[in-house]
N, C-alpha and C positions, 0 to 999 in steps of 0.2 A: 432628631426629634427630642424636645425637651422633656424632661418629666412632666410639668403643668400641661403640657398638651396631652401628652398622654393619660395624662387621672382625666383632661375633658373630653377626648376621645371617647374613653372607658366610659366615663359617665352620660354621655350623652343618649344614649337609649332608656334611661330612668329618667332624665329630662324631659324628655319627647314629653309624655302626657303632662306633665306642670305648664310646659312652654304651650302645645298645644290649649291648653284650658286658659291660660293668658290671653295667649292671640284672642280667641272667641270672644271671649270678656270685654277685651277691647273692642272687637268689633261691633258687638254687643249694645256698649256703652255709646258709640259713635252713633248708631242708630237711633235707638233711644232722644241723643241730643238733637239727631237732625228732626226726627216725628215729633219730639215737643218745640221746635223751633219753629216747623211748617203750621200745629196746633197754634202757636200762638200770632206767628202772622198772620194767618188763616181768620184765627180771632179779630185781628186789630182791623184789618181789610173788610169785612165784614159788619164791624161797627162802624167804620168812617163811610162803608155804603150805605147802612142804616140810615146814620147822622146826614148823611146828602140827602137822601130820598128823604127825610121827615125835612127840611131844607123846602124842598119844594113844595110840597102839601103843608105852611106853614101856617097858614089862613084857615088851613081846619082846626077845628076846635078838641077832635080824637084822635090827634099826629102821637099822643100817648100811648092811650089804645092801638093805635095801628103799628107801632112799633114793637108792643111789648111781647107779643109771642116770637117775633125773630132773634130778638135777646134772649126769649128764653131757649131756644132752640142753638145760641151761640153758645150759653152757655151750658147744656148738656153736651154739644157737643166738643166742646175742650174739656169737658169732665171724663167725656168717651178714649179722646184721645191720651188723658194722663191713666185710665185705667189700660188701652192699650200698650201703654209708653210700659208700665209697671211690671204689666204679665209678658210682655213679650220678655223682660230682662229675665222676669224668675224664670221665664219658658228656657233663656239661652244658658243661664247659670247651670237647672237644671240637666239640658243637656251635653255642654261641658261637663260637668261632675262624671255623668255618664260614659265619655268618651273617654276621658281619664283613666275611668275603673277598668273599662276594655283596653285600653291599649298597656295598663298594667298587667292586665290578666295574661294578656300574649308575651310581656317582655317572662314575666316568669316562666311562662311557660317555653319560651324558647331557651331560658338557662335553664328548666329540668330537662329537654330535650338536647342541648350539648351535651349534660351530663350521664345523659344514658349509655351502656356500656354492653346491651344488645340487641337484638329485634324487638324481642317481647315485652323490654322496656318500654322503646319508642313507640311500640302501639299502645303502651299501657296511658303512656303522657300524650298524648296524638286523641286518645278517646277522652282521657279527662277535660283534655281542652276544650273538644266537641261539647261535651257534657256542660261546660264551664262557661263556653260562649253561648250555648241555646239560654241556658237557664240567664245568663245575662243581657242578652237579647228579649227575651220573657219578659224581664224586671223591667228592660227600661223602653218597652214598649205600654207596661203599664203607667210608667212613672210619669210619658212624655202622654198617653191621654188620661191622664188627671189631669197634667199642666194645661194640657188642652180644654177642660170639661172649666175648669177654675175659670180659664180666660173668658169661654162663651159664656159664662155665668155672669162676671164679670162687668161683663160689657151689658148683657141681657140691662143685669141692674142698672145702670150706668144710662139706658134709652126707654127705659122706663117711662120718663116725664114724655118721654113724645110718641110713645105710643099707648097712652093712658085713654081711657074713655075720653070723648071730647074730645080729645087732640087729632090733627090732620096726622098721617104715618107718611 
């Protein structure tokens, strides 16, 4: 075994959470592209029905009027979807960050746990962990419904125009 494999060996369990919070991110990212890809053909498909259906009622004289709330309902709704597209990333960043901090917290803690040298050690780092992971557990269950409270807010604002007074819902 060469030295360089062995420092990546060594190193690879301080990895783990960077590499982990990459992958997500990526994954993340991927989604994101394909939600505003589906948002905007979803979009375009929608107008060229519009543009067909006012096509054939062409002889009326409010193919204007008759069109004009479904455009506006296109376009809240790819407004919906880029606020979707947004918060869902901060939602994945934030819980990435999250998974990070946790699987930090165990790599430490499993080097103060080789390093213990008796029983009443390993219970002492065994409890702090306990301790370590509740209260971390605690934070990012608040952290991930905030991210959650932000998105339904979010969106709330976002569908606003279509469920305003007057408007069909």
């Amino acid at each position: 075994m060469t030295k360089r494999t062995t420092t990546r060996a060594r190193n690879a369990p301080q990895d783990a959470p960077a590499r982990a919070a990459r992958l997500t991110m990526a994954a993340a990212a991927r989604t994101s592209e394909r939600v505003s890809g589906a948002a905007n053909d979803a979009t375009e498909g929608a107008a060229s029905g519009a543009a067909a259906f006012g096509s054939l009622f062409g002889g009326l004289e409010n193919r204007e009027a008759m069109l004009r709330p479904a455009a506006e309902t296109i376009d809240v709704m790819r407004d919906v979807a880029a606020v979707l597209t947004r918060t869902t990333q901060d939602f994945g960043r934030e819980w990435a960050g999250l998974v990070q901090q946790g699987l930090r917290l165990n790599m430490e803690a499993a080097g103060a746990m080789a390093r213990c040298r008796s029983v009443p050690d390993l219970l002492a780092v065994q409890a702090e962990l306990l301790r370590g992971n509740l209260e971390q557990t605690s934070r990012a269950m608040h952290q991930l419904a905030a991210a959650s409270t932000r998105l339904a807010n979010e969106t709330d604002i976002a569908l606003t125009p279509l469920t305003a007074p007057g408007k069909a819902a």
